[in-house]
C-alpha positions in Angstrom: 102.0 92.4 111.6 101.5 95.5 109.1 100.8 94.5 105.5 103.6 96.3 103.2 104.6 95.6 99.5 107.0 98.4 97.8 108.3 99.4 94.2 111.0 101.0 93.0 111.7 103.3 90.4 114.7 104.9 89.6 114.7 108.6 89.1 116.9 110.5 86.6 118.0 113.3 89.2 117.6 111.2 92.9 118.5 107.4 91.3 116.5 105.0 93.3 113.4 105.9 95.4 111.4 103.0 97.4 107.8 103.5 97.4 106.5 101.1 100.4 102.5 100.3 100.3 101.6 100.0 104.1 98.0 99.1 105.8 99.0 101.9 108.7 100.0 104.4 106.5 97.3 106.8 106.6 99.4 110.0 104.7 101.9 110.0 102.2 105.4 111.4 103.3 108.9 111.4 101.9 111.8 110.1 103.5 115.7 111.0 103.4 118.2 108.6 105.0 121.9 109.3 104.3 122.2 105.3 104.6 119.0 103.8 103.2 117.9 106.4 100.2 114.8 108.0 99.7 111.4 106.3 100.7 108.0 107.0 100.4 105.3 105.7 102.4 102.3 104.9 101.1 98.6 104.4 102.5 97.7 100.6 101.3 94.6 101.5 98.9 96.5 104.3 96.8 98.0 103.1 93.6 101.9 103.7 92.9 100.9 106.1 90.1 99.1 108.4 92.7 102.1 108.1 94.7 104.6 108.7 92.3 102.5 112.2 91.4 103.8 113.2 94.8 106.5 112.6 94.9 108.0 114.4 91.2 106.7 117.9 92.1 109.1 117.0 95.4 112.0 116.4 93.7 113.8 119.2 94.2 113.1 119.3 97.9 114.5 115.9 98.3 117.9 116.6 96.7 118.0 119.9 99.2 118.1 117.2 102.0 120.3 115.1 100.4 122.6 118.3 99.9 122.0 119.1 104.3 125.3 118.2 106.4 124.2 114.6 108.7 124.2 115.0 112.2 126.2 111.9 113.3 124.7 109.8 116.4 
């Protein structure tokens, strides 16, 4: 079983985005789920501050997707 732990900080543009520490991660990459939010997967030995660097000057591409019509399943 994966090793994960996660944080959560609440942006003033996006509201909540999960940051979630995993031992497989081996990139960082940004998540949009109409359901579950926005996530950010994170390699195990980078520290949330690092992560959180990539993710602000992503901002705006995140609230693009947000803003893109859901395909329903």
């Amino acid at each position: 079983m994966a090793k994960q732990a996660e944080k959560i900080i609440n942006d003033p543009k996006i509201g909540e985005v999960t940051f979630r520490k995993s031992v497989r991660s081996r990139s960082m990459s940004i998540r949009v789920h109409p359901v579950k939010g926005v996530s950010v997967s994170v390699p195990y030995v980078v520290p949330y501050a690092v992560a959180q660097a990539f993710f602000l000057p992503r901002r705006d591409w995140v609230l693009e997707a947000r803003a893109r019509p859901t395909e329903s399943y």
